[in-house]
Each structure stands twice: as C-alpha cells, then as structure tokens.
Residue, then its C-alpha position, 0 to 999 in steps of 0.5 A: x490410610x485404607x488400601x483399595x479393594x483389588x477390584x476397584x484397583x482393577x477398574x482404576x487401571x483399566x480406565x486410563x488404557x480406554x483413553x489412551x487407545x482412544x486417542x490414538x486412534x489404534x484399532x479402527x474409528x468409532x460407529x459414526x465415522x465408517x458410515x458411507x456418505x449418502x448419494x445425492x437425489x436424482x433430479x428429473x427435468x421435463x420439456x415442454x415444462x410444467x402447466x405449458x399451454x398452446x404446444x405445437x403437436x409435432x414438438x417432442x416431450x422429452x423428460x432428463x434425470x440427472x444424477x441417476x436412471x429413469x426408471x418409469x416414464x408415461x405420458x397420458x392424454x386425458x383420454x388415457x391414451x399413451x404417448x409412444x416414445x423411447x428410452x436412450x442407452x444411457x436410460x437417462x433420457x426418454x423423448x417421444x416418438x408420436x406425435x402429440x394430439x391437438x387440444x389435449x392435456x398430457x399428464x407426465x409421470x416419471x420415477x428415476x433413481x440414485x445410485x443408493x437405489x433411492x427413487x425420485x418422482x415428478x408429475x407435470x402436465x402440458x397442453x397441446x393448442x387448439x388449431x384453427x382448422x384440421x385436414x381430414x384424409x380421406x383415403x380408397x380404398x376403404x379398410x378392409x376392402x378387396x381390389x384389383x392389382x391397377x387400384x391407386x391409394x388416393x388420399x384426398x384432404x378436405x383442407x389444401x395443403x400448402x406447396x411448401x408442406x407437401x414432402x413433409x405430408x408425404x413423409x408421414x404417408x408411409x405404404x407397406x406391402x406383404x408378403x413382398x415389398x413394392x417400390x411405390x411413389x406418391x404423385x400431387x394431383x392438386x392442393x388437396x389430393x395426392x395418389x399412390x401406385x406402385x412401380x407396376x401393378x400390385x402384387x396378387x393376393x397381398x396385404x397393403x397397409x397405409x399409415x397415414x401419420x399426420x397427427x402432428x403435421x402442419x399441412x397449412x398454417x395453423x391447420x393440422x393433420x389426422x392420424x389414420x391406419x388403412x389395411x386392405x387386399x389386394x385379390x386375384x389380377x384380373x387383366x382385361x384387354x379391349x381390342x376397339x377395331x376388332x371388337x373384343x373384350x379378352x378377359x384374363x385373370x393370373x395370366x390365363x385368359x378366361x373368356x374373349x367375348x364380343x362387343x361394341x364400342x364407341x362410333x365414330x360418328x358426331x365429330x369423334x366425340x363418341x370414340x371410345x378413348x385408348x390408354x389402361x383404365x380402372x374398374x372405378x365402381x359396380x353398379x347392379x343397374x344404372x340410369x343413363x342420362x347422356x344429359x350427365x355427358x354434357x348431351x342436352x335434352x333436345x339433342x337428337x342423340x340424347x338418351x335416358x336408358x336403365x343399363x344392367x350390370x354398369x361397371x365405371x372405367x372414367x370420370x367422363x361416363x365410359x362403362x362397361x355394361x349391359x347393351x341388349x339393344x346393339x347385340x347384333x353389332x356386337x363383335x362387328x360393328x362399333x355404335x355406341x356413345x363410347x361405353x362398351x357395350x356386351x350382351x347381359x349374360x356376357x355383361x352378367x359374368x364380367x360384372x360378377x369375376x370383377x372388382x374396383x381395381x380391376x385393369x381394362x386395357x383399351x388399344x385401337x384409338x386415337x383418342x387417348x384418355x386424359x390425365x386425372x379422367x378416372x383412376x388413370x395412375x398406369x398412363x404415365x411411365x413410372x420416372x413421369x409418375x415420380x415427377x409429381x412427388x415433392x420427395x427427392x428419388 
C-alpha cells in the first residue's frame, strides 16, 4: 500500500481539530451569532387623526412617538403659516400651543427616531370647521397711535358674546405695559363691549400691547373669535382741571401747570339742561372745525335756543355733545360768567393752544356741579373706584 504524502497527512489531521473545537464551542461564537438585535421603529400617533374634518379651533393637535424621541414636528396652514406648540421634557410629545384657524387644512409632518438612530416619518392632514358667524374686535386705541394717560382699551365685538363665554373672551385679552407693569381690569359694558383701565392713569411715556387672542375662542354658539395684536404709547400726562364756578380751565402736563386760562361753561338756565356736568372726562376726538347742530342734542329747530354755528378747535369730552372749543362770541363772559349750552367755551387763540398740546386721551377734570356725568357718556373709566370698576369683570380678583 502506498504511504501518504506528509502534506496531505498534515491536513488529514487538522481536519478533525476544526471540528472539534466547533463543537464545543471554545474560543468564541460564529459572525452571526455576536451581531446586536435590531431595535424596533418608533411609532408616531397624531390627534386629531389623519383627513379629520369639522375640528374645533380651540382643540389642540398633539403628535406621541412611542418607542423612540420626536425629533421634527411642524404643522402648516395651507397658507404656510406654522402652528405654535412645544415639545415635552421627555421629547416624546409635542401638542400645540396656538390656537388653530377656522376653515383651514393643517398639514402635519413628523420625524422620530429609535434608539438605533433609526428615523420613522408620518404626514397627516386635519381641517378646522367652518363657523357660522365670526366676532370681529375692534379695538381704540388704533396701533400705533399716541394718547393720553386717561385713554381705556375698548374693544367692541361686532357679534354678542354670550354671558357664559365672557371669562374665557377675557382670558384671551391679555394687557402688558413697558417699561412698568400696571394692575388693570376689564369691565363688560353690554353683550358686545368690554373696556380696559388701569388701576389709575397710565404711566407717562410707556409702550402698551394688546393681545387679543381670540382665534380659537367660541365667543357664541358657533361663532368664533379673531386673533389680533395692538401696540400703542402712551405720550406725556396731560392733566386738565375745570373749576365750573370759578370759570377756569388750569392745564397741566407731568405735574406742572402750563396755562390757567378763562372760560365759560354751561348756564344755568332752561331747567338745568344746560349745566355742564361734573366728574373726570376724556379727550374722546379732535376736530380742527366742527359744525354745531344743537338738533344732534336733542334741541329742534324751531326751539328758541336752537343753534347751527361752525366752531374751531372742537375737542369731545361726552358722547351728549360736551366740547371744548373755540367760543369768540361769549369772550367777554369768559373767566366771569357761565352761558353757554354745556361746552366750555375759551377764546381761539386760548382754544388754538389747548387743541395743539392735547390728545385722545388727555384727562379734564370738571368740579362745581351737581349734574354729574352718567355711566358709559364718553370714555367714562375714571368715574368709578377701581373695586367698582372690577365689579364688571367676569374673572374672580
């Protein structure tokens, strides 16, 4: 018999040894069985869910990843505006923090990942319902505009808003003041008004923003709010006193007086109609000229105290027709006697100068009558104390 070649001996034997070792294990596990297991996907749930219709603008959009992070969440009007909102600590949920629009498509993108770093993407789309009626706020002062230290934030709503929605519609009107805060309240004047002042005049030369927040507020059934932001200034504090016996109008402004000038005010005649009423008014408007028509008042044509005169310089004080102004036919009762149908009445070179240092919003004090002006004639915040001014908010203190 022929002998093996040592070399093919050599491999006869290591043969055998492979195997062994194999079977035993010794030494470490094959490629396959050291690999790591797979982490699982992350799962991304949205709410409202995907293609939702008629959802309610105030009901928030929240999207959960299970099983991983978020690392990418937007939600887009169709108009490509973003909807605010914010991740939790955990980032594994992020819900909304603005209020969705009425009648608009939101697109929903979101990106989480595993802990393999592994990224798992969804899309969803919801759309807000269609009211049946929107509330518009108006809202004076105008943005942007400079007033007086006396001028209230009103905001008048061009639907009603329901008793029982009123706390929440004053949640979402929010007043801030710089350089330095103010303690405010809002007071309801009817259904479809609500005003603002502060606990005493504003602060002179400050910044006041409104936020009207009311997008996603349901101010009566089925009739939603508007957003809306208001930034105005407040200018120097021009602080008039009118003294109805002693005939004089004392202007100041930042606490120093600038002029005491004469005038007349209203007679005392006709039943007391005319008295021109006490109490802290506000610069309501200012007119360069003015037609006065006492048929506005109330006084009909054929009255003998009727009258139809062009007045220079007009400045509103009520909603009644009280002004200051231009008089230079009563000049000579002016700093002695009262005549005049309840304005306050000064020379036009007297009336020329009040007209050019005021503003809307400017406080005129008027002491010396018993006729005292009524709730809601003119831009009458500063007639009640501020615990009775509070009475008319629908919040708690």
């Amino acid at each position: 018999m022929r002998a093996l070649a040592p070399a093919a001996l050599v491999l006869a034997l290591a043969l055998p040894l492979s195997a062994c070792q194999s079977d035993s294990g010794a030494g470490g596990s094959s490629a396959a069985a050291s690999a790591p297991a797979s982490a699982a996907p992350a799962s991304i749930t949205v709410a409202p869910a995907d293609a939702s219709g008629d959802v309610r603008p105030d009901t928030p959009v929240t999207v959960t990843a299970a099983g991983g992070r978020l690392g990418e969440v937007s939600v887009t009007a169709a108009d490509g505006t973003p909807l605010a909102g914010a991740l939790d600590a955990a980032g594994t949920t992020w819900t909304s923090t603005g209020a969705l629009t009425p009648a608009t498509t939101y697109s929903v993108h979101a990106v989480a990942t595993n802990a393999d770093g592994t990224p798992t993407t969804t899309s969803s789309t919801l759309t807000t319902l269609t009211p049946l009626g929107t509330a518009f706020p108006a809202v004076a002062p105008l943005s942007g505009s400079e007033v007086g230290v006396g001028m209230p934030v009103i905001v008048t709503f061009d639907s009603p808003v329901a008793a029982d929605r009123r706390a929440v519609v004053e949640r979402g009107l929010v007043v801030t003041t710089q350089p330095t805060p103010v303690e405010g309240s809002w007071s309801w004047q009817s259904d479809t008004k609500v005003e603002f002042r502060p606990r005493d005049y504003w602060p002179a030369h400050s910044q006041v923003h409104v936020d009207v927040d009311l997008g996603g507020v349901e101010v009566a059934p089925g009739v939603w709010g508007k957003t809306r932001d208001i930034d105005f200034t407040v200018g120097s504090a021009m602080v008039s006193t009118v003294d109805i016996n002693a005939h004089t109008l004392t202007v100041t402004r930042d606490g120093e007086v600038l002029r005491t000038i004469p005038v007349t005010l209203g007679q005392s005649g006709s039943g007391g109609k005319y008295v021109t009423r006490s109490g802290t008014k506000v610069v309501m408007s200012l007119e360069e000229s003015r037609q006065m028509d006492a048929e506005t008042t109330g006084v009909s044509k054929d009255d003998p105290e009727y009258y139809n005169v062009a007045v220079r310089y007009a400045m509103r004080l009520t909603n009644s027709g009280e002004f200051m102004h231009a008089a230079p036919w009563s000049v000579a009762s002016q700093g002695s006697a009262n005549v005049s149908h309840g304005c306050t009445g000064m020379s036009t070179e007297d009336a020329r100068w009040v007209f050019e240092h005021s503003k809307v919003g400017d406080v005129v004090t008027f002491v010396g009558s018993d006729r005292a002006i009524e709730p809601g004639n003119g831009f009458n915040v500063w007639n009640e104390t501020y615990e009775q001014w509070r009475e008319g908010s629908a919040l708690p203190a």
